[in-house]
C-alpha positions in Angstrom: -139.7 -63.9 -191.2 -142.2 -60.4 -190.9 -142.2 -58.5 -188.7 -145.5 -57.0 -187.3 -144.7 -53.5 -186.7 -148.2 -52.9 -184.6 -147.1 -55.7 -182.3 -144.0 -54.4 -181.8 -145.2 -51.3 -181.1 -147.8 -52.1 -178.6 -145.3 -54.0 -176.8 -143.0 -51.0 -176.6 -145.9 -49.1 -175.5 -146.8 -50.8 -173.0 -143.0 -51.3 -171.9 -142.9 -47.6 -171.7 -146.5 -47.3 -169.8 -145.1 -50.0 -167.7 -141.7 -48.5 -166.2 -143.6 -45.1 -166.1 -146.0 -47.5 -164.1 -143.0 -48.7 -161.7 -140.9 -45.5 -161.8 -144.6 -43.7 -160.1 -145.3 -46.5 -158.1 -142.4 -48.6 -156.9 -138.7 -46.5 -157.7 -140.4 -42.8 -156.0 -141.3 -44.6 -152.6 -138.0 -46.9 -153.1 -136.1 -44.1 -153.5 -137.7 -42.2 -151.0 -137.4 -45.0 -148.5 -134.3 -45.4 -149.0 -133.3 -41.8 -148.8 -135.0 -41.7 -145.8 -133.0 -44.7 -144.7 -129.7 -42.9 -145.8 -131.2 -40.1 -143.8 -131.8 -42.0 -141.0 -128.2 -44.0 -141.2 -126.5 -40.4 -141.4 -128.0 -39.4 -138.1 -127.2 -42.8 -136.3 -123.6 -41.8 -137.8 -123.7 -38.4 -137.0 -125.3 -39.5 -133.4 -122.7 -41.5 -132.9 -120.0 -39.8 -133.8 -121.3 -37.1 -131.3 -121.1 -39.5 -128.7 -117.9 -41.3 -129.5 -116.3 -37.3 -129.6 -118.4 -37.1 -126.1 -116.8 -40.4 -124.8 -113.0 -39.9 -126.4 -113.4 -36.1 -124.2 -114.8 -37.8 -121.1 -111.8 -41.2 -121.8 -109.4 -37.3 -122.3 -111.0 -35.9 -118.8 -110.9 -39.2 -117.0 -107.3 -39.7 -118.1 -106.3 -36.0 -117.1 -107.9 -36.7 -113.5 -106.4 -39.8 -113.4 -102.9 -38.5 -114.4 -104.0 -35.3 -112.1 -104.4 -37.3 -109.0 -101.5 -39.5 -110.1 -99.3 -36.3 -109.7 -101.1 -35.6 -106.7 -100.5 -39.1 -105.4 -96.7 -38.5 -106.2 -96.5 -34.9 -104.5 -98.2 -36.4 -101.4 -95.6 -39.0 -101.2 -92.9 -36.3 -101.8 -94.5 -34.5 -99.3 -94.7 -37.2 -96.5 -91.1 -38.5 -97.0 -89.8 -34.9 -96.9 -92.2 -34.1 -93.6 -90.9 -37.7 -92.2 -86.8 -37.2 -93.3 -87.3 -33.6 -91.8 -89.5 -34.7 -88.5 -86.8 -37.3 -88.1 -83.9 -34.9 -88.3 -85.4 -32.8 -85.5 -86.6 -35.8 -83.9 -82.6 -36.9 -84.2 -81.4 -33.5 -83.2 -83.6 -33.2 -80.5 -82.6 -36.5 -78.9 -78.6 -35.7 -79.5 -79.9 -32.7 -77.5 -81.3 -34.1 -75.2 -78.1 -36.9 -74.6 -76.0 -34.2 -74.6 -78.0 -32.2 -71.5 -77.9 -35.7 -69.1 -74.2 -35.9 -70.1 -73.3 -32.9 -69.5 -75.2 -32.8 -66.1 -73.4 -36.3 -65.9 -70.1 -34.9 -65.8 -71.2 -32.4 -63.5 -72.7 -34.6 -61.0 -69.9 -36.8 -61.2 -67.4 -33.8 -61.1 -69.6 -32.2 -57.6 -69.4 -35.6 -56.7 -65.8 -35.7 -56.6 -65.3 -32.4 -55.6 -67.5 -33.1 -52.4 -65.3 -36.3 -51.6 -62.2 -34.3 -52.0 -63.4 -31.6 -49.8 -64.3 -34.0 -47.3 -60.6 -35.9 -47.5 -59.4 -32.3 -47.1 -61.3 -31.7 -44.3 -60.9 -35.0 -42.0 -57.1 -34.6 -43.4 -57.1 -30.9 -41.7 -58.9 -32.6 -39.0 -56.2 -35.2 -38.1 -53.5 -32.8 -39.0 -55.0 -30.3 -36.0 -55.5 -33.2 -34.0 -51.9 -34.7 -34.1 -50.4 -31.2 -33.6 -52.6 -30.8 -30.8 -51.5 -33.7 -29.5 -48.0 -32.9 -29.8 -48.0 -29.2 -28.2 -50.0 -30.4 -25.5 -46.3 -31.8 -24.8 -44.4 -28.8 -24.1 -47.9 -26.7 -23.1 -46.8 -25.6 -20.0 -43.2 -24.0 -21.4 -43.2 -20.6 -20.1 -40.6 -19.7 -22.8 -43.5 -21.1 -25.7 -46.0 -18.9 -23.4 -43.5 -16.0 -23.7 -42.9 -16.3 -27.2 -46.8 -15.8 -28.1 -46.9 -13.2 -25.7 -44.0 -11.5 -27.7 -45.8 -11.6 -31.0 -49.0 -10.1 -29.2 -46.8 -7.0 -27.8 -45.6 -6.6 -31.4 -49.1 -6.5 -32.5 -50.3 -3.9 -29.8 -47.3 -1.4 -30.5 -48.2 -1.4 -33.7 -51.7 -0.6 -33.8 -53.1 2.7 -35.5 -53.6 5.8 -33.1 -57.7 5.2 -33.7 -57.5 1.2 -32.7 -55.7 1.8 -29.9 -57.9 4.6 -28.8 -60.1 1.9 -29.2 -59.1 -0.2 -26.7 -58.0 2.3 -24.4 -61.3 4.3 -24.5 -61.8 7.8 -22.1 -58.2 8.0 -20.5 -59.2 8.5 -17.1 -56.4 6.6 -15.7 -58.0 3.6 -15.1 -56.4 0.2 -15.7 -57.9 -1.4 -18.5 -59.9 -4.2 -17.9 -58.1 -7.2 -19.9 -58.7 -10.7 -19.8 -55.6 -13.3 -21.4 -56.5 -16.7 -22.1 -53.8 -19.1 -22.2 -54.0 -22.9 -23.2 -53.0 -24.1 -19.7 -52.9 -22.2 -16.6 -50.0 -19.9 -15.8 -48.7 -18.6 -12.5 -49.2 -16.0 -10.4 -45.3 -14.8 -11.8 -45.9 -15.4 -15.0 -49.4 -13.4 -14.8 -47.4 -10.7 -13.6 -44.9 -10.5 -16.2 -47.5 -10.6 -18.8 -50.0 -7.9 -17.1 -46.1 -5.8 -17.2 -45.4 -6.1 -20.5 -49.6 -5.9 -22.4 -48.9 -2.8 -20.5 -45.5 -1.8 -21.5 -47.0 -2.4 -25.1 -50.3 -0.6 -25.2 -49.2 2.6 -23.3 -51.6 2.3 -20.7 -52.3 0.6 -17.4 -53.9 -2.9 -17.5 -55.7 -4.3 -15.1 -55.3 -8.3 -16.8 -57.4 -11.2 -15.5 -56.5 -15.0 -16.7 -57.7 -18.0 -18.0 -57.2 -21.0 -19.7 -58.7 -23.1 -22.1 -56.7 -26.2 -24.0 -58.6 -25.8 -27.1 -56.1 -23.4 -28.0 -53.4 -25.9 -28.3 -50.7 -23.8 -27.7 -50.7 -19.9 -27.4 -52.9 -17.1 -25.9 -55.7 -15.0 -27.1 -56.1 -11.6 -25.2 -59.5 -10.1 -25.1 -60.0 -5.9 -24.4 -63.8 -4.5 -24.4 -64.1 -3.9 -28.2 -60.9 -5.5 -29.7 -59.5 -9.8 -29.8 -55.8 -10.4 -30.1 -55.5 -14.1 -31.2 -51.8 -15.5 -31.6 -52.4 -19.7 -31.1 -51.8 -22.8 -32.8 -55.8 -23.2 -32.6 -56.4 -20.6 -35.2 -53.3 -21.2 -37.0 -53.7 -24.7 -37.7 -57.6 -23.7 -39.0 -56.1 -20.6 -40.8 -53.8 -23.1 -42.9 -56.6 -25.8 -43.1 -58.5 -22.9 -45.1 -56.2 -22.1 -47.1 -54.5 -25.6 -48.3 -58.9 -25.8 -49.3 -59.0 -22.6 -51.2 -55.8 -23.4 -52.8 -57.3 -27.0 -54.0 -60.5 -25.7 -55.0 -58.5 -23.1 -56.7 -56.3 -25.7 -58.3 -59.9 -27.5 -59.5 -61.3 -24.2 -60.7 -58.2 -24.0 -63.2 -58.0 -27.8 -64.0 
């Protein structure tokens, strides 16, 4: 076989024109096409790249705020069950407060209550006890010997008086009889006036010029009444006297209950 070296060469000349040809023509604006392609591709990437940073910092901020309000949520709650357990507490104490005032004013009302009733026995008992001694002096009244007896302890009371309380009584001594007036629980006669009038006298140191008169409210006993001064010796004011004091001492008993 021969080979036809001018054949050959042609060919391989125009192989050579021919990817010279295509390397001009066709690879350049391949090439460049595609570079600008890659180009184009890199800045999608880069683009979106940018934006998926951007999103993962806004998924990063979102996720903050959520966890943000989240605490929020959770110190509110706190907050609220604190604010409620304390508002009850002084809602709580308030009311044991409150229970405790209206018992305590219970008690006292109940106590005043009782006190009042007790005063009241006391006082219809004092009552009836007055009553039923009344009733049974009235009996022996008109005894000049019971007369005589309270006249006694009035005489005692006269002697004894201070220098200014019987000047007192006696007033300027002129002379004069005293003016006197002795009230008795029942009337007394005309010789039992006298022996009183003898011994006031007797027992003051001075003259008395003694009026009577009687009144059965005194029970029993004799009052005798000067200008400025009241000797009181009857069961009236001695029954009242005792009354008194059997109340102080029960409301003195009460105080110290």
């Amino acid at each position: 076989m021969t080979i036809d070296w001018w054949t050959l060469g042609l060919q391989a000349f125009n192989f050579i024109i021919l990817v010279w040809l295509l390397r001009i023509f066709l690879f350049r604006p391949v090439v460049a096409a595609m570079k600008a392609r890659r180009a184009k591709i890199d800045d999608l990437l880069s683009d979106a790249e940018t934006a998926k940073a951007e999103a993962e910092a806004v998924r990063q901020k979102v996720e903050a705020e959520v966890q943000n309000i989240e605490a929020i949520k959770q110190q509110a709650i706190l907050d609220a069950r604190t604010t409620a357990a304390h508002e009850k507490e002084t809602i709580l104490a308030e009311a044991q407060k409150q229970a405790d005032i209206q018992l305590v004013e219970a008690r006292k009302r109940l106590d005043d209550e009782r006190q009042a009733a007790e005063r009241h026995l006391l006082d219809k008992a004092g009552t009836a006890a007055v009553d039923i001694a009344a009733y049974l002096l009235r009996s022996v009244n008109n005894n000049t010997e019971l007369n005589a007896i309270f006249l006694d302890q009035a005489c005692k009371q006269l002697s004894a008086l201070a220098a200014n309380k019987r000047a007192q009584i006696i007033g300027v001594d002129d002379g004069t009889p005293i003016k006197a007036r002795l009230v008795t629980a029942s009337p007394i006669s005309s010789e039992d006036a006298s022996t009183f009038k003898k011994a006031i006298s007797k027992a003051l140191g001075h003259a008395v010029d003694l009026d009577t008169a009687d009144d059965e409210a005194l029970i029993a006993g004799l009052e005798l009444h000067f200008p400025h001064v009241v000797i009181r010796h009857n069961w009236r004011d001695a029954l009242s006297e005792a009354v008194q004091k059997m109340n102080l001492n029960h409301e003195d008993a009460q105080r110290h209950a």
